[in-house]
C-alpha positions in Angstrom: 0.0 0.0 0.0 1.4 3.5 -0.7 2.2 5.9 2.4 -0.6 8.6 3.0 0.9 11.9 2.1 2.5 13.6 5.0 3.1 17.2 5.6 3.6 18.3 9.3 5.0 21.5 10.2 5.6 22.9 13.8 7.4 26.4 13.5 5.0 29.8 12.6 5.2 29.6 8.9 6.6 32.9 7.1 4.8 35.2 5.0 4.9 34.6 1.2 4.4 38.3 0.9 6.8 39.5 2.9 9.9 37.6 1.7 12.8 40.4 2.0 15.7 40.1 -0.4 17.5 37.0 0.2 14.7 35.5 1.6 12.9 32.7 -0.3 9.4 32.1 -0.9 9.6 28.9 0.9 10.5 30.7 4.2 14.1 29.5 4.4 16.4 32.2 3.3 18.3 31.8 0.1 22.3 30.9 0.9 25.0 29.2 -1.3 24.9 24.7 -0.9 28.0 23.4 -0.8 27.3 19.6 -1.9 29.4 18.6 1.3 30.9 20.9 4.1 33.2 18.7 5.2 36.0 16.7 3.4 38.8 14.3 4.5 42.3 14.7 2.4 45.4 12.3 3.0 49.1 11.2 1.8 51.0 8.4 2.9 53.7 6.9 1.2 52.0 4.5 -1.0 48.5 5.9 -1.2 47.2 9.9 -1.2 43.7 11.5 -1.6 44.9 15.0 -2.0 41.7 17.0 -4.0 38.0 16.7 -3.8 35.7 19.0 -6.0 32.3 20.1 -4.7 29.6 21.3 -6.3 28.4 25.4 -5.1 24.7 26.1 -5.4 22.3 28.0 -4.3 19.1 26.8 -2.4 16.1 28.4 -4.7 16.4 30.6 -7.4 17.9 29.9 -10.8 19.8 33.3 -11.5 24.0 32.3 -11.5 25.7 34.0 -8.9 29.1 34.8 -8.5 31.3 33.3 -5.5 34.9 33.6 -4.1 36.7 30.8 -1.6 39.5 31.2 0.4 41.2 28.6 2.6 43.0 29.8 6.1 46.0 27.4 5.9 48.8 27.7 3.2 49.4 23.9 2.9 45.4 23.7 1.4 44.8 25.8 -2.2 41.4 25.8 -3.6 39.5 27.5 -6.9 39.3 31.4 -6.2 36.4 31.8 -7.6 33.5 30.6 -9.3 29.1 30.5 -10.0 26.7 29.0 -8.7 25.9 25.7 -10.5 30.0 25.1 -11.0 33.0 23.3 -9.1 35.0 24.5 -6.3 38.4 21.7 -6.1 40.2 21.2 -3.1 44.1 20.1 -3.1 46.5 19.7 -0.2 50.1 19.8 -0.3 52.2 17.7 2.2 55.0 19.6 1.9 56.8 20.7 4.6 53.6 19.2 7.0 55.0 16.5 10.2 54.0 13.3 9.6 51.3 11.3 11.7 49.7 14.5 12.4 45.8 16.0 11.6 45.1 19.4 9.8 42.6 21.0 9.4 41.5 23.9 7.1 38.4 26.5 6.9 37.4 27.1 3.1 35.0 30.2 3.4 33.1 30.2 0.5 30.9 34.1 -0.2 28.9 36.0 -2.5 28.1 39.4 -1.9 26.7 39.7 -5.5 23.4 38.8 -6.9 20.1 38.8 -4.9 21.4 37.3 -1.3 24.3 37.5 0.4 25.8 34.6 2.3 29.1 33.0 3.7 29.4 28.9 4.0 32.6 27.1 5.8 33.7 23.9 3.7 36.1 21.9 6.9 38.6 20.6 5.2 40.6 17.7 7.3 44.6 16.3 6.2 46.1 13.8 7.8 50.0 13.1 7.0 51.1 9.4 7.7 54.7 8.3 7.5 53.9 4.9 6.7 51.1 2.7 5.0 48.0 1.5 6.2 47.7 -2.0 7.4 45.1 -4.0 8.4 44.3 -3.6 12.5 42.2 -5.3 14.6 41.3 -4.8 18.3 39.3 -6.3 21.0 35.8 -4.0 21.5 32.4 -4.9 21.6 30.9 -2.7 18.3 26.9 -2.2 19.1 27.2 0.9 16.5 29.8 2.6 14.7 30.1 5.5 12.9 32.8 7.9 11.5 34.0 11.5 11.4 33.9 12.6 7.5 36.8 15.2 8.8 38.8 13.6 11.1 40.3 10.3 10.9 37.7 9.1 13.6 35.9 6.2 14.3 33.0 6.2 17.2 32.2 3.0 19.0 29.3 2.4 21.0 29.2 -0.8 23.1 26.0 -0.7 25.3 27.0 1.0 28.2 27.8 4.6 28.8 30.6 5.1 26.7 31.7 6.1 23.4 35.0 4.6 22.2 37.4 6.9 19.5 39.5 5.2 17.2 42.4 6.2 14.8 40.8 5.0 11.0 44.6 4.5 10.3 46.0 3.3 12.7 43.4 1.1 14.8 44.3 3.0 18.4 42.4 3.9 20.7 42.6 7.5 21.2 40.0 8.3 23.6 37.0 7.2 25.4 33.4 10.2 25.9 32.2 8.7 29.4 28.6 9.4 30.6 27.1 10.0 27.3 24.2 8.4 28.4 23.2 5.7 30.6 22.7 3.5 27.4 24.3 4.7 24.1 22.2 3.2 21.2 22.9 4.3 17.0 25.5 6.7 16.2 25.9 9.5 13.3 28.1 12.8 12.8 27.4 16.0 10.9 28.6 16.3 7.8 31.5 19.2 8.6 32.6 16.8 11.8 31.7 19.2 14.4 28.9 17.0 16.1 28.5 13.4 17.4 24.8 12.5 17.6 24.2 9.4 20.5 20.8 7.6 20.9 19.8 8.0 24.1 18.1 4.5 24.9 17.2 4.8 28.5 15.6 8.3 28.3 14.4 8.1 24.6 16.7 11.1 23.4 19.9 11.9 21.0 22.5 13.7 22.8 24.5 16.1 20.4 28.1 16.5 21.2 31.2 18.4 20.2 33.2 15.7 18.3 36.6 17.3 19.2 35.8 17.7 23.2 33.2 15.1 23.4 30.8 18.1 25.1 27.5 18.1 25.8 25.5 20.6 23.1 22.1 19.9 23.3 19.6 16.8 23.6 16.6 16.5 21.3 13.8 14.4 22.7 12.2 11.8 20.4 8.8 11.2 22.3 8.7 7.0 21.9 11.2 4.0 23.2 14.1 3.7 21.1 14.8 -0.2 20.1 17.7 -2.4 18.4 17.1 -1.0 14.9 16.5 2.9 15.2 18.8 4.7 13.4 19.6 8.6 12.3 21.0 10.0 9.6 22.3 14.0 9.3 21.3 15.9 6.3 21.4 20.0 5.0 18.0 20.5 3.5 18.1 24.1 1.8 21.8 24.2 3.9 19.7 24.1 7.6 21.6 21.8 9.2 19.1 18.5 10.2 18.7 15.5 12.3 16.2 13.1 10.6 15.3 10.0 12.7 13.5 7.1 12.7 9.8 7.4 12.9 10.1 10.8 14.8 11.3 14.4 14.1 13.4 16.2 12.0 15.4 18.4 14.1 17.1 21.7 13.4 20.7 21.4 14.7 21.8 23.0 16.9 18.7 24.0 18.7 16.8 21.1 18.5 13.8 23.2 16.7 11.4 20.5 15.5 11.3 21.2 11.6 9.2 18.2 10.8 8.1 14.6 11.4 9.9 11.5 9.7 7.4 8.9 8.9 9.6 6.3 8.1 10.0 3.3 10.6 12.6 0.8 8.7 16.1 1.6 8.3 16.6 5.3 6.3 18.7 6.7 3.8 18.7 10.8 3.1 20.5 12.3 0.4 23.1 15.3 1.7 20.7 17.9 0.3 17.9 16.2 2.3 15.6 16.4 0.1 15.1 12.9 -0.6 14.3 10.1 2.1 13.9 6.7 1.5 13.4 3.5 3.7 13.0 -0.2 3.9 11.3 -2.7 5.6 12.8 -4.1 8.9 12.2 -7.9 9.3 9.4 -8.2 6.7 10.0 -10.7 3.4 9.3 -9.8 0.9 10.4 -6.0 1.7 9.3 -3.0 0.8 11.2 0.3 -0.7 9.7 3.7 0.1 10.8 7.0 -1.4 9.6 10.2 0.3 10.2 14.3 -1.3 11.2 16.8 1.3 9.8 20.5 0.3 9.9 23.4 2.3 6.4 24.7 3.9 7.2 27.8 5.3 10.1 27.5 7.3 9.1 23.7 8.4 9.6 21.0 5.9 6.5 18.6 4.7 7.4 15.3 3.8 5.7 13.8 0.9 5.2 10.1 -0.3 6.4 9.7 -4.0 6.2 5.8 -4.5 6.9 2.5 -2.8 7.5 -1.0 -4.4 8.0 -4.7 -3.4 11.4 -5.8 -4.0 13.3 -9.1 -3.7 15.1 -8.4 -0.7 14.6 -10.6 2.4 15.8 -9.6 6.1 17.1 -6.3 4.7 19.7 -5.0 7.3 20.9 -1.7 5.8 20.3 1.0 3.5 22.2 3.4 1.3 21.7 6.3 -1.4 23.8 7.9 -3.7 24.9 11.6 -3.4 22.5 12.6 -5.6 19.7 10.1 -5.7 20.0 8.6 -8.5 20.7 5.1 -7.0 19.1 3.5 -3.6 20.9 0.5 -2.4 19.1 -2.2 -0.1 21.4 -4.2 2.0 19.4 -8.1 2.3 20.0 -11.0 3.3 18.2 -12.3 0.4 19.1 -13.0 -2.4 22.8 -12.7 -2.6 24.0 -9.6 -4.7 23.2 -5.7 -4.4 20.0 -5.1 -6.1 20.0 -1.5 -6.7 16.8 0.7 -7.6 15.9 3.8 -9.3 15.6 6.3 -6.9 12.6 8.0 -8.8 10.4 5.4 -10.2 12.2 2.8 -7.8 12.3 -0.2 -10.1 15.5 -2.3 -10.4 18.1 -1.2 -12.6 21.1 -3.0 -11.8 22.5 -5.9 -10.0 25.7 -6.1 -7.6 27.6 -9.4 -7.0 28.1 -10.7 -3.8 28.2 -14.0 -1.8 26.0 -14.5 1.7 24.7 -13.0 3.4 24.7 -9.2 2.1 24.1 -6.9 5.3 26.2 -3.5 5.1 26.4 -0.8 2.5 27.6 2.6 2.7 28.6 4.8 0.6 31.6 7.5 0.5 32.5 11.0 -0.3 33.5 10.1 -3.8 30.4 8.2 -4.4 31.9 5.0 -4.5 29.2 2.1 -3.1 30.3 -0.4 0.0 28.6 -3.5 -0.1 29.1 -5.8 2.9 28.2 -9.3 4.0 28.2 -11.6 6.7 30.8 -13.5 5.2 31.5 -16.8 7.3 34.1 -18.7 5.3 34.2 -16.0 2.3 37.4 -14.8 0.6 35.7 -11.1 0.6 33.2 -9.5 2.9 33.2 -6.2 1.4 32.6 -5.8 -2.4 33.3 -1.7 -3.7 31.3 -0.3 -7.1 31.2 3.0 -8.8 27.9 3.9 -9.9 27.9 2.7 -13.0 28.2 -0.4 -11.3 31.5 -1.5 -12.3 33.6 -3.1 -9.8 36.2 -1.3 -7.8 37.9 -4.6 -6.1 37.1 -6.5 -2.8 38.3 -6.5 0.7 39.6 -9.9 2.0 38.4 -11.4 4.8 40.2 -10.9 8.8 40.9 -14.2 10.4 38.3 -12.9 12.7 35.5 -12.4 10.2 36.2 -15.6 8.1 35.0 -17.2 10.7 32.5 -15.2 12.6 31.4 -12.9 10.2 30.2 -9.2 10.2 28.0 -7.3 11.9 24.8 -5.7 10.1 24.8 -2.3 9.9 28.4 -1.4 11.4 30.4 -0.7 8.7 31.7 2.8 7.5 34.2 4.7 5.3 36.6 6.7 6.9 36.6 10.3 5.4 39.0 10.2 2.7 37.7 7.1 1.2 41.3 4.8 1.8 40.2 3.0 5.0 36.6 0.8 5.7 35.9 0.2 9.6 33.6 -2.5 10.9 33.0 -5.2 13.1 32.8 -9.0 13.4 29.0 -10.5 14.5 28.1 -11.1 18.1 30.2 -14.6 19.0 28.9 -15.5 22.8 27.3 -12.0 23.0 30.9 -11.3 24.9 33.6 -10.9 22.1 34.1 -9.0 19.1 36.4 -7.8 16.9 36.6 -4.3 15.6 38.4 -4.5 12.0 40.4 -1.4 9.9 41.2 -2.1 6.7 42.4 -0.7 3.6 39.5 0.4 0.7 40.6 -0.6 -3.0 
């Protein structure tokens, strides 16, 4: 059956009629959309991701606008200037950097021309490694992971009150958040790296934190009893900063303003722009795929159904889109590939190979699709496309996972695309293994 239309707004809407310059019809002013604000660069001997281009748009309004960008550290050069609609590249030079060190760079990207003015940060993070990756392993109990698209950043949450931080690169553990909550559930992080987002599980919340200090910022109440499956994702619809989770509100971040209501009650995949949510059934066979619009009402956003369709899939366990929407990528148990859909019309329009049981996908800055399986006994447990569905290469097998497989829905890229981090499946519900390894 196809969703009911849904369009719930909480905030006083704004007045069509008097929109001021800059200010769009849709109550959200107009500013520049940077396609990512936050980007992860690297060198090491062997390996280096040194430039990213981003797309600079504006959010409504057609007319091209003229933009400048300037970077605050010398080791980072970018495009000077630009319009709306075109490229802004990225490239860091290791020159003269120390080794086994983070950078970090603000890009401040302006217009002062046109009909609005506005100023975006893109957060540029380097990291500068004296020696190549290797595969790591360690020792942790992995609930829910998630990474740091900046910083070279893994966050670990094992059931209790913690959250663990790991080097991507180097598999150390570099620090441990205490007292995030009694219970710390799902996991996610803005896209600029700035904040960690922590299901609360004990007092139905997510707790927003500073990723560097591990503070406190705000809490956002969800109103219902958070299980096993709920999940989060971060998102920039018309460049407001958003929390959308499971089956409850879409909160501005920082202030926890409730912007909308997410109707969706599998797991949930949002494009970076936000304007397009899908989901899929949790532990129903055959599934279902759903694809929702996200439009602005005033300065609240109404989600709208588009479509929904019966796929293949059986005890789906994750869910993915691409950048820009094209492409929406179920994670099943059932049958054994990546069955990827249209993410208008959502019928099938390619098909990934894969061995049992798939149950992870992600995908990273550069677009690049991570498909993962619980692979007892498999050569490879993660299988990497482009979007055009060619393969990329595999990622062997740990000793670990060869023989007790992967977790569902605990795997991610680190930043810069080089390194995959995930976990081996609950063995005695007292031992797992928490796996860095290099991306092809």
């Amino acid at each position: 059956m196809k969703p009911a239309r849904i369009a719930i707004g909480f905030a006083v809407a704004a007045s069509l009629l008097g929109a001021s310059p800059g200010q769009a019809k849709n109550g959200f002013p107009t500013k520049l959309f940077l396609s990512t604000d936050g980007i992860a660069l690297s060198s090491f001997p062997s390996r280096r991701a040194l430039t990213h281009r981003i797309r600079v748009d504006r959010t409504s309004g057609n007319a091209p606008v003229t933009w400048t960008a300037t970077s605050d550290q010398s080791w980072l050069s970018v495009t000077p200037s630009g319009t709306t609609g075109g490229s802004l590249m990225v490239h860091a030079s290791p020159k003269k950097l120390a080794r086994d060190q983070l950078y970090v760079a603000n890009v401040t990207v302006s217009t002062s021309g046109g009909d609005f003015t506005d100023s975006e940060i893109l957060r540029v993070g380097f990291w500068v490694g004296s020696t190549d990756t290797q595969v790591v392993t360690a020792q942790q109990i992995a609930y829910n992971i998630a990474a740091n698209p900046v910083e070279p950043i893994a966050y670990v949450a094992d059931g209790t009150d913690s959250v663990y931080e790991y080097n991507v690169y180097s598999g150390a553990l570099v620090n441990t958040l205490t007292k995030v909550a009694p219970t710390v559930g799902a996991l996610t992080v803005s896209s600029d790296g700035h904040t960690l987002f922590a299901a609360d599980t004990t007092n139905y919340k997510v707790v927003a934190l500073d990723a560097d200090t591990g503070n406190k910022i705000a809490s956002y109440s969800l109103g219902h009893a958070i299980d096993t499956t709920f999940n989060m994702v971060y998102a920039r619809p018309y460049a407001q900063p958003a929390l959308y989770t499971q089956s409850g509100p879409i909160f501005s971040v920082p202030s926890g303003a409730v912007l909308g209501n997410d109707p969706t009650t599998g797991f949930i995949a949002v494009t970076p722009d936000g304007k397009r949510l899908f989901t899929v059934d949790i532990g129903i066979d055959p599934a279902t795929l759903y694809n929702y619009h996200v439009s602005a009402r005033g300065e609240t956003l109404a989600v709208s159904s588009i479509t929904s369709a019966g796929i293949e899939g059986e005890n789906c366990q994750d869910l993915a889109v691409s950048l820009d929407g094209r492409h929406v990528y179920p994670a099943c148990g059932y049958p054994y590939q990546f069955d990827v859909y249209d993410g208008k019309t959502l019928t099938q329009v390619q098909t990934l190979p894969a061995n049992p049981y798939p149950n992870n996908v992600a995908i990273d800055l550069n677009d690049h699709v991570l498909g993962g399986i619980n692979g007892l006994y498999q050569t490879y447990d993660i299988y990497v496309f482009n979007q055009a569905g060619y393969s990329l290469g595999n990622v062997p097998t740990t000793n670990e996972s060869y023989y007790d497989g992967q977790q569902s829905a605990a795997m991610e890229a680190s930043g810069d695309g080089m390194r995959v981090v995930s976990v081996t499946g609950y063995v005695y519900n007292n031992t797992q293994t928490l796996m860095f390894r290099d991306l092809p």
